[in-house]
C-alpha positions as CSV (number, residue, x, y, z in Angstrom):
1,X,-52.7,217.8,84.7
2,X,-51.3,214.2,84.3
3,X,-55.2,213.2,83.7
4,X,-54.8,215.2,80.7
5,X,-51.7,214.1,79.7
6,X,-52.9,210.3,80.1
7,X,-55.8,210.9,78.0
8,X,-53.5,212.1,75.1
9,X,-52.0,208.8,74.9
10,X,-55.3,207.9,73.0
11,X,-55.3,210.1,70.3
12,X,-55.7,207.9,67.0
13,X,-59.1,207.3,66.6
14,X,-58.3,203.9,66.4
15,X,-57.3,204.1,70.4
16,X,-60.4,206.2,70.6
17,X,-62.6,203.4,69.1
18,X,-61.5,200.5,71.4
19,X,-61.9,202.7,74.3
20,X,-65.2,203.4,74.0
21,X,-66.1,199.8,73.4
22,X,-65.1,199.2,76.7
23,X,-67.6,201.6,78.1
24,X,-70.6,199.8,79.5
25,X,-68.6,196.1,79.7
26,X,-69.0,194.7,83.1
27,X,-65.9,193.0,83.2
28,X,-62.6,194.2,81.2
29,X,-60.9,191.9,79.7
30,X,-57.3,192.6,78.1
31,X,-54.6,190.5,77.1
32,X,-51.1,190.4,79.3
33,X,-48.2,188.7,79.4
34,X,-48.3,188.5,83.5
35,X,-48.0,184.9,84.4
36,X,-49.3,185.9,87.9
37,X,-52.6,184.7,88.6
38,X,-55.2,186.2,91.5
39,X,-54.4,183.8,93.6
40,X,-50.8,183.4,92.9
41,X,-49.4,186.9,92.3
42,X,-46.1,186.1,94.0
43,X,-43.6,183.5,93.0
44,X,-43.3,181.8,96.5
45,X,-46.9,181.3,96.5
46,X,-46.2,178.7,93.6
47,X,-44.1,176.8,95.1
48,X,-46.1,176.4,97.8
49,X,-49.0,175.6,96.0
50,X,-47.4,173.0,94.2
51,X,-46.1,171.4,97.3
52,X,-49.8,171.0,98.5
53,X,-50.9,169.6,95.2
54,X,-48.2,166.8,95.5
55,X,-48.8,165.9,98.9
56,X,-52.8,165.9,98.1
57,X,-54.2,168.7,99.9
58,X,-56.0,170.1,97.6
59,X,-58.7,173.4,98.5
60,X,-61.9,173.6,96.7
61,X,-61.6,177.3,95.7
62,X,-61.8,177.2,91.7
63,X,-59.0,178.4,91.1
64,X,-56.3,176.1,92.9
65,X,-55.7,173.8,89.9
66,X,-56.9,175.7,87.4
67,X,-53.8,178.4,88.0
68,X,-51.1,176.4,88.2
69,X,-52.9,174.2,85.5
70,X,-52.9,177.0,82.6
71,X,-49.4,177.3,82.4
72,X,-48.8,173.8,82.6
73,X,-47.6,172.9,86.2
74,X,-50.0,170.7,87.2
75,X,-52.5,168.2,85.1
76,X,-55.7,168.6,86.7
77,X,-57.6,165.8,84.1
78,X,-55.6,163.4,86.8
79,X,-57.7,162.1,89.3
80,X,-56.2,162.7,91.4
81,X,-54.4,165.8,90.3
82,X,-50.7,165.6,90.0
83,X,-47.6,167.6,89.1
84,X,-46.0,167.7,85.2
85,X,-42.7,167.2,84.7
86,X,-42.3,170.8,84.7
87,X,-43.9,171.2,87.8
88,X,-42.0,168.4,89.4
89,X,-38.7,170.2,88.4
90,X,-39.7,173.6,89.6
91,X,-40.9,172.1,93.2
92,X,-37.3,170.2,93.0
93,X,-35.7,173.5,93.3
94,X,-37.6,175.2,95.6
95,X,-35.6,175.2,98.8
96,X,-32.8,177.6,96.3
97,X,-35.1,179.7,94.9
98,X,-38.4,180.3,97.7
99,X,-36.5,183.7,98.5
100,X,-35.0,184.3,94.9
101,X,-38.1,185.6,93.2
102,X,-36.3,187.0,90.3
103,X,-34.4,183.8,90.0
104,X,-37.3,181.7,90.9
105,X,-38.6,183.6,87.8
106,X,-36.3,183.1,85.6
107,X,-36.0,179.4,86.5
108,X,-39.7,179.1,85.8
109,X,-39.4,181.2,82.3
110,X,-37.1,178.7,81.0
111,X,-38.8,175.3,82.0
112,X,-42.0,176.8,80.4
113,X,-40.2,178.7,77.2
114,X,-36.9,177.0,76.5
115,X,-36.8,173.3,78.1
116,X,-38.6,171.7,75.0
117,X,-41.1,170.4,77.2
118,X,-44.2,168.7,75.4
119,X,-47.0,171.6,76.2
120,X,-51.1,170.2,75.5
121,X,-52.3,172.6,73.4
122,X,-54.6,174.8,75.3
123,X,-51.1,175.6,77.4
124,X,-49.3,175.9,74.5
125,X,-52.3,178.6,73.1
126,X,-51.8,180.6,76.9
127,X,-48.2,180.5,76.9
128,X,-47.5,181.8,73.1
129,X,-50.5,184.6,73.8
130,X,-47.9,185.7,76.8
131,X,-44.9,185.8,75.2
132,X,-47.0,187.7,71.3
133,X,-48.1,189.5,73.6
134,X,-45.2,190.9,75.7
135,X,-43.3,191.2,71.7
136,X,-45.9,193.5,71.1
137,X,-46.0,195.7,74.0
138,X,-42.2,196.0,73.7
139,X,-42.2,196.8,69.7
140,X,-44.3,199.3,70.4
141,X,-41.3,201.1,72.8
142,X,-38.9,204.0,71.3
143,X,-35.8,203.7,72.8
144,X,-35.5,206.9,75.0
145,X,-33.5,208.3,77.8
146,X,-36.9,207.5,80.1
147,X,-36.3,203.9,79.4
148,X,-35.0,203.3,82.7
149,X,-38.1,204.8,84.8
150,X,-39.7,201.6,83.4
151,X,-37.2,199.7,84.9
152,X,-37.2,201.5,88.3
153,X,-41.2,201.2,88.5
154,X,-42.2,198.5,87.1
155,X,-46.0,199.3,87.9
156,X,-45.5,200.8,84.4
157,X,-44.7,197.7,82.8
158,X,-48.5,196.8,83.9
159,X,-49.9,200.2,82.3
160,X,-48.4,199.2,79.1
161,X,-48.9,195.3,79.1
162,X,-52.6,196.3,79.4
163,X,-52.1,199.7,76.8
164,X,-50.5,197.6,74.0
165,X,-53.9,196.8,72.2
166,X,-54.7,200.9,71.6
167,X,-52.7,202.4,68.6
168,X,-49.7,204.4,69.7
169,X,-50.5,204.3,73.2
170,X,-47.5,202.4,74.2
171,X,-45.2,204.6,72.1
172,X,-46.9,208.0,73.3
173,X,-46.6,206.7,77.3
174,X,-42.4,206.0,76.7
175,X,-42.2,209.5,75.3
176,X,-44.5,210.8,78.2
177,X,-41.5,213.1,80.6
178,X,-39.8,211.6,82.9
179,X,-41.4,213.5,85.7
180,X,-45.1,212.6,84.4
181,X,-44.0,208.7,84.3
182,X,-43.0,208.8,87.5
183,X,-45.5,210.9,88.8
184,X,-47.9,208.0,87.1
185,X,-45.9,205.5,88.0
186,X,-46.3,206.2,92.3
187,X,-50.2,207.1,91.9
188,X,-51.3,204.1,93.9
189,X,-54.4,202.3,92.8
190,X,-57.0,204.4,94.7
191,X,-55.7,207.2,92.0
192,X,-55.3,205.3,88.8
193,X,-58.8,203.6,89.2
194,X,-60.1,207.3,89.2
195,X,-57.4,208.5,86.9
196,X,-60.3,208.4,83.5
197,X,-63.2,210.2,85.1
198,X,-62.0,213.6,84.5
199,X,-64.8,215.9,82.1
200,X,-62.0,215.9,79.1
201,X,-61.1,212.0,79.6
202,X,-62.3,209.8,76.2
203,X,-65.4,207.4,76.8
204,X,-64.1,204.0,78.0
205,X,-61.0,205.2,79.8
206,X,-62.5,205.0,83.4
207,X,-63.3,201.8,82.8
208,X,-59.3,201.0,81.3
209,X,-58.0,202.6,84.4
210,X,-59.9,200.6,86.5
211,X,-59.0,198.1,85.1
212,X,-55.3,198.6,85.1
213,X,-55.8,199.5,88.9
214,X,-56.4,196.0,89.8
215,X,-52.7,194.8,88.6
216,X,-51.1,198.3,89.5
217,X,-49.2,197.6,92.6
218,X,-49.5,194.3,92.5
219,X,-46.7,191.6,91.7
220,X,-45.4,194.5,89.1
221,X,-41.9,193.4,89.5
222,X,-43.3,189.9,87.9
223,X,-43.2,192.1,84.9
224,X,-40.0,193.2,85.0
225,X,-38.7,189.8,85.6
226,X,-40.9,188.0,82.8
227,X,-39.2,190.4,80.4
228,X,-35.7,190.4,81.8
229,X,-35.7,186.6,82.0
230,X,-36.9,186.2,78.6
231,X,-34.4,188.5,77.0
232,X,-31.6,186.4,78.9
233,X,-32.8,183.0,78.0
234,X,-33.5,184.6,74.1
235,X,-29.7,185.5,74.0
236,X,-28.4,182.6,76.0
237,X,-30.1,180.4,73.1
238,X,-28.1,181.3,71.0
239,X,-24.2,182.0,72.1
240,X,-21.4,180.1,71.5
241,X,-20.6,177.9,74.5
242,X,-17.0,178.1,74.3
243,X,-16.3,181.5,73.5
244,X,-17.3,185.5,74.1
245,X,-19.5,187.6,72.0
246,X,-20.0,191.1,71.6
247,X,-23.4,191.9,73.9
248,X,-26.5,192.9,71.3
249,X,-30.3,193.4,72.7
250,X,-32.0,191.5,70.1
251,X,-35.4,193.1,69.1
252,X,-37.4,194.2,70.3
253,X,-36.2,193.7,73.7
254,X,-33.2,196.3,72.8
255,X,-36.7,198.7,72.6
256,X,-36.4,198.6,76.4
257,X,-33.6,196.8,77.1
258,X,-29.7,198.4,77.4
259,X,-26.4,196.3,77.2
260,X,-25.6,198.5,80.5
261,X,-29.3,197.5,81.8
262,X,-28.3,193.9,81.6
263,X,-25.3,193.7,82.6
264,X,-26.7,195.4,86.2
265,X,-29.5,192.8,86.1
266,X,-28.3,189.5,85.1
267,X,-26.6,188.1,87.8
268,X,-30.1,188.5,90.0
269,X,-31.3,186.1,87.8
270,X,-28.5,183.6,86.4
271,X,-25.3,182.2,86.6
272,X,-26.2,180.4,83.5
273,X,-24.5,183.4,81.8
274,X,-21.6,186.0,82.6
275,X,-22.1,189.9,81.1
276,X,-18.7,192.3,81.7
277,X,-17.1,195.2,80.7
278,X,-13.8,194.9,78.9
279,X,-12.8,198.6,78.7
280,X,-15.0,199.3,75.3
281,X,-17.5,196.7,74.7
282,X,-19.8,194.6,76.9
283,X,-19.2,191.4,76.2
284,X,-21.5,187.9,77.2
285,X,-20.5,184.0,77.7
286,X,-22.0,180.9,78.8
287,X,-20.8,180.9,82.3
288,X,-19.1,178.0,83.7
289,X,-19.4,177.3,87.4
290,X,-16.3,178.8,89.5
291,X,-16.4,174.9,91.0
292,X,-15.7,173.1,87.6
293,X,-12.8,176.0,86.4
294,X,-9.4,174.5,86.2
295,X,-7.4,176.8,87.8
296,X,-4.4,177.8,85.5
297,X,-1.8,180.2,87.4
298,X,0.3,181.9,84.4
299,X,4.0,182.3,85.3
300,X,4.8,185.5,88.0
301,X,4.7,188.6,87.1
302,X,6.5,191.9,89.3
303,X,5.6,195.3,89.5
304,X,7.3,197.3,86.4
305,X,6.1,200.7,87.3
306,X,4.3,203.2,90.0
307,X,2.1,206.0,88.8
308,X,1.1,208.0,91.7
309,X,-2.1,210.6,91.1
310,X,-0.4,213.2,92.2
311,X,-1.5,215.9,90.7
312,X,-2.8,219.6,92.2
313,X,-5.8,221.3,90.5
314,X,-4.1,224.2,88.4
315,X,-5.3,227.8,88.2
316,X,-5.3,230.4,85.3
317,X,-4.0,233.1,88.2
318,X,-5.9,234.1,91.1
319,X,-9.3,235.9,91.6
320,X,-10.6,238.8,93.8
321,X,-13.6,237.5,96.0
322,X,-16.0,239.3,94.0
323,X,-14.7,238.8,90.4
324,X,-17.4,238.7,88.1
325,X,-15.7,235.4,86.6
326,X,-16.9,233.5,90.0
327,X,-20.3,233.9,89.1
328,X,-20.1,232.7,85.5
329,X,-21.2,229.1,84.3
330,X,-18.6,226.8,83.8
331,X,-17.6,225.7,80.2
332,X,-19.7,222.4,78.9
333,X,-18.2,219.2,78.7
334,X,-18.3,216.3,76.6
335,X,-20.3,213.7,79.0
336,X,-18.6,210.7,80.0
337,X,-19.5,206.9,81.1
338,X,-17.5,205.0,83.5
339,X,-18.4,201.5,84.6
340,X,-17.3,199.6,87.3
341,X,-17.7,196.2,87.0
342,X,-18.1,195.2,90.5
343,X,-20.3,192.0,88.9
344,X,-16.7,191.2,87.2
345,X,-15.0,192.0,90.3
346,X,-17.0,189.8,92.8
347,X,-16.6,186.8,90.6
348,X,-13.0,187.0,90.4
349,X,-12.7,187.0,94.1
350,X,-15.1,183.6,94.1
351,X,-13.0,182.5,91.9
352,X,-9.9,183.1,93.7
353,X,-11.4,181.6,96.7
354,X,-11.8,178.4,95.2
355,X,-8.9,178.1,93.4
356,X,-6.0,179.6,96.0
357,X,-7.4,180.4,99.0
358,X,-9.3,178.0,99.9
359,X,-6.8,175.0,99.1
360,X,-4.1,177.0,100.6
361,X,-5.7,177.8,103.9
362,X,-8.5,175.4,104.3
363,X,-10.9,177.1,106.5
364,X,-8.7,179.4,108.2
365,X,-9.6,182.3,106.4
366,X,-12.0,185.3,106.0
367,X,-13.2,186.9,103.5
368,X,-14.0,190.7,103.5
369,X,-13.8,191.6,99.4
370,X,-17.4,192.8,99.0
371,X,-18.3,192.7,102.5
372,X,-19.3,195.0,105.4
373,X,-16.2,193.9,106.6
374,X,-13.9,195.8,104.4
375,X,-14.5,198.7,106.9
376,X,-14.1,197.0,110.2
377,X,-10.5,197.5,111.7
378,X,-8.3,194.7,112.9
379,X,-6.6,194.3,115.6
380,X,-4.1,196.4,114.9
381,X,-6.3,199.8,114.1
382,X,-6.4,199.3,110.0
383,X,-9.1,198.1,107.8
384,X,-8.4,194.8,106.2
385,X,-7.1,196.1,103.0
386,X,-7.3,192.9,101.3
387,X,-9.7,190.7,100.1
388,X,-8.9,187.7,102.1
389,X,-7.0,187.2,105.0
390,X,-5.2,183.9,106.4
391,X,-5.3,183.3,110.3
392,X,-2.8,181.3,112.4
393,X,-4.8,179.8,115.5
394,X,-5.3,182.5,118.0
395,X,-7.4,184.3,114.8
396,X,-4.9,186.9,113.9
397,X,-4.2,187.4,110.2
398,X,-1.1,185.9,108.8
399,X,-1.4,186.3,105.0
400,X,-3.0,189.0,102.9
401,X,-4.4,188.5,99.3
402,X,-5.7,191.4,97.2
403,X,-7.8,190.3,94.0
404,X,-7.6,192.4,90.7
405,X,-9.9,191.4,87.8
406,X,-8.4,192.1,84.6
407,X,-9.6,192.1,81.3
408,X,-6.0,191.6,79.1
409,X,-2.5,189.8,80.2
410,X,-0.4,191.5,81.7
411,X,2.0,194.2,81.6
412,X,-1.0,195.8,82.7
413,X,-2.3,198.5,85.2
414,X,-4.3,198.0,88.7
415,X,-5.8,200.7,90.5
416,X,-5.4,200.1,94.3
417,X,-6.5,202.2,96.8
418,X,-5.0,204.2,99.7
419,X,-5.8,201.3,102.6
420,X,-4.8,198.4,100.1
421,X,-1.3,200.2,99.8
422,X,-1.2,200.8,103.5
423,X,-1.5,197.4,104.2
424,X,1.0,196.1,101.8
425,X,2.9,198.9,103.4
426,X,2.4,197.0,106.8
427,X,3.3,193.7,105.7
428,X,6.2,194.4,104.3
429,X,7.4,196.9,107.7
430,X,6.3,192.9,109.6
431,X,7.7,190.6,107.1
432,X,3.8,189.1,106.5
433,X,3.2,188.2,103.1
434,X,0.9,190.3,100.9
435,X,-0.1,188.8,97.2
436,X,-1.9,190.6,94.9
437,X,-3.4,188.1,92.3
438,X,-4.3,189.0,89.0
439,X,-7.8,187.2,86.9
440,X,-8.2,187.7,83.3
441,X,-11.9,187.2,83.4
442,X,-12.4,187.0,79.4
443,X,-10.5,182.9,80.0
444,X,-9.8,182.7,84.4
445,X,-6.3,182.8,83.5
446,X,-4.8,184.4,87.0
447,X,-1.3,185.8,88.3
448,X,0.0,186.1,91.4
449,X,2.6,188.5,92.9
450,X,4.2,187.1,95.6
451,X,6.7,190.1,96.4
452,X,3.5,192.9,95.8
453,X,4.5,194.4,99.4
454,X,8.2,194.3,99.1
455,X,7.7,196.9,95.9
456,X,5.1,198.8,97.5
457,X,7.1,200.1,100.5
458,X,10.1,202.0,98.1
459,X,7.0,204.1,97.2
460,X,6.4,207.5,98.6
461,X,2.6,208.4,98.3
462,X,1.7,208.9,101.8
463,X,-0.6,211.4,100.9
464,X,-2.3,210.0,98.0
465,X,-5.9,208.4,98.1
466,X,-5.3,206.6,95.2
467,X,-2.3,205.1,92.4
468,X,-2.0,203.2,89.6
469,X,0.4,200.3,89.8
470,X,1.7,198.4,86.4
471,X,1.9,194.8,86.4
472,X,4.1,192.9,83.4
């Protein structure tokens, strides 16, 4: 039973010592790392919060400067009460981030952690006993393959944020089997607050799961976000700001944390830094803003080369219907990883549309790279097939450009697809110009080819889903 399976997480006698010291308290008290308060579990409602404090409206419930006071937002020894400069910068941002609640997180992470803002010292005291504390739930991690369920449920996070002070707890629930976390992990807080009454369940532990209940299911993801901004802000701190690194987790965040895990979270909570794939390494820069990039067009490049993927599943001879060979598992093979960098992808199409489209075409243009409309047909009964497309002034498309991110300079190879071919096709059968543009998005170097459709209607791959096309 996962009762039982729970209860083993306490078996130093250490763990077993602590817990029953908690038998009889009235009130729990554990450390954690949350910065969510009762009354402020979710970000928005600190924002908001602040906004009444500066306009004066102040409640009398006890906590409605004390909250917002502990982590230094507000000073409440004021008379009357008024915002820090800390507070006063979060509020200034509010009308980008009151919907952003992993960016509003991360915003607020790094005006507390990493602004060199002059803390008193009781908020100094609460805000290093957050960030020991969350080092020591995280040191306590193994990496394992069951990493990720963390990340998925983040109810978990709260578990171990409030396991971290029992000996071996932490590193017993990350080796707990995936099935048991989750099961754990979607018990709701009915369940968990009854989760230490079983007959075989230490002394103290009812009164740690009732505890735990309280936070269970609510404002989780605040973990998740507290760790996952700090870990961005730890490495931002210290990368070169002219230049791209190798991606490292330092510890013990990379107990947790994955290269791959980051790279699919960072750009929820930051432009401040860009994560990609370049083929064999992830790599990490201090982003600059697409708006401040010079745009630097190389000189033109042509198509050198088609490879079509033509190829027909082969066969050792053929097989009766009942062969006993159909029934037989097939040989193992060595697993492989492939990412698609669609972050990457996405950033050299803004990129692209600040740089060429939008100075060629003003505002007659639309956009359908990473949009719902890729798969809405034009007028003339195909999908776009592009990622922008020019209009004249009836609305009807008049220019196609395709945007390929790249990680080297050309000669290089592009994989398009069958409806990005099709259209080029269709361009070049109406004489409307199709340009696939090339971004090296290690330096925003870019390429165009003007005479992409031209080349792609001497190629015969009318049945082929997709090709790969070199560029040089």
């Amino acid at each position: 039973m996962l009762a039982d399976r729970f209860s083993a997480l306490f078996a130093d006698t250490a763990a077993r010592q602590l817990l029953a010291d908690l038998a009889g308290v009235s009130h729990t008290a554990l450390p954690t790392f949350a910065l969510p308060t009762t009354s402020l579990r979710h970000f928005p409602k600190w924002l908001d919060r602040l906004e009444g404090i500066q306009a004066g409206s102040i409640k009398g419930h006890g906590n409605f400067l004390s909250d917002p006071a502990s982590i230094g937002l507000v000073d409440a020894s004021k008379s009357p009460p008024i915002l820090t400069s800390i507070g006063k910068s979060l509020l200034a941002i509010k009308s980008t981030l009151y919907a952003e609640p992993a960016r509003g997180e991360y915003e607020l992470v790094k005006l507390l952690y990493f602004s060199n803002a002059q803390h008193t010292a009781s908020v100094k005291a609460v805000l290093q006993g957050k960030r020991g504390h969350m080092a020591k739930m995280l040191q306590q991690f193994v990496p394992t393959p069951n990493s990720g369920v963390f990340l998925s449920h983040p109810s978990l996070l709260v578990v171990a944020e409030l396991l971290a002070l029992f000996p071996g707890a932490v590193t017993r629930l990350a080796q707990m089997p995936q099935q048991d976390l989750v099961d754990l992990a979607t018990l709701g807080e009915a369940k968990m607050k009854t989760l230490g009454k079983g007959a075989k369940s230490p002394v103290g532990l009812d009164r740690l799961c009732k505890r735990i209940s309280g936070d269970f299911t609510r404002a989780q993801e605040r973990r998740l976000h507290f760790v996952i901004a700090m870990c961005i802000l730890t490495i931002a701190s210290h990368i070169p700001s002219s230049e791209a690194v190798g991606l490292s987790i330092p510890y013990p965040f990379g107990n947790l944390l994955t290269p791959l895990d980051l790279h699919r979270f960072h750009a929820h909570y930051t432009q401040d830094i860009t994560i990609w794939f370049d083929g064999s390494q992830f790599l990490i820069s201090a982003s600059k803003r697409f708006e401040q990039l010079v745009a630097k067009p190389a000189p033109a490049v042509k198509v050198l080369a088609f490879k079509p993927q033509t190829l027909i599943p082969g066969g050792r001879g053929p097989a009766a219907p009942n062969a006993s060979s159909r029934a037989a598992r097939r040989s193992a093979r060595t697993p492989v990883t492939i990412v698609i960098d669609q972050i990457m992808s996405e950033r050299a199409e803004d990129f692209v549309e600040r740089a060429v489209v939008e100075p060629m075409c003003g505002d007659n243009y639309v956009r359908v790279g990473h949009r719902a409309g890729e798969t809405l047909a034009l007028p003339d009964g195909m999908v776009p097939g592009a990622d922008f497309y020019a209009v004249d002034d009836e609305g009807s498309p008049k220019h196609y450009i395709e945007v390929k991110s790249v990680v080297v300079d050309p000669p290089c190879d592009v994989t398009l697809t069958r409806a990005e071919y099709l259209r080029a096709v269709r361009c070049a059968q109406r004489s409307v110009p199709y340009w696939l543009v090339l971004v090296n998005a290690t330096d925003w170097r870019w390429w165009v080819v003007k005479d992409f459709a031209e080349a792609m209607k001497t190629a015969e791959l009318k049945e082929v889903l997709q090709f790969t096309v070199k560029i040089g």
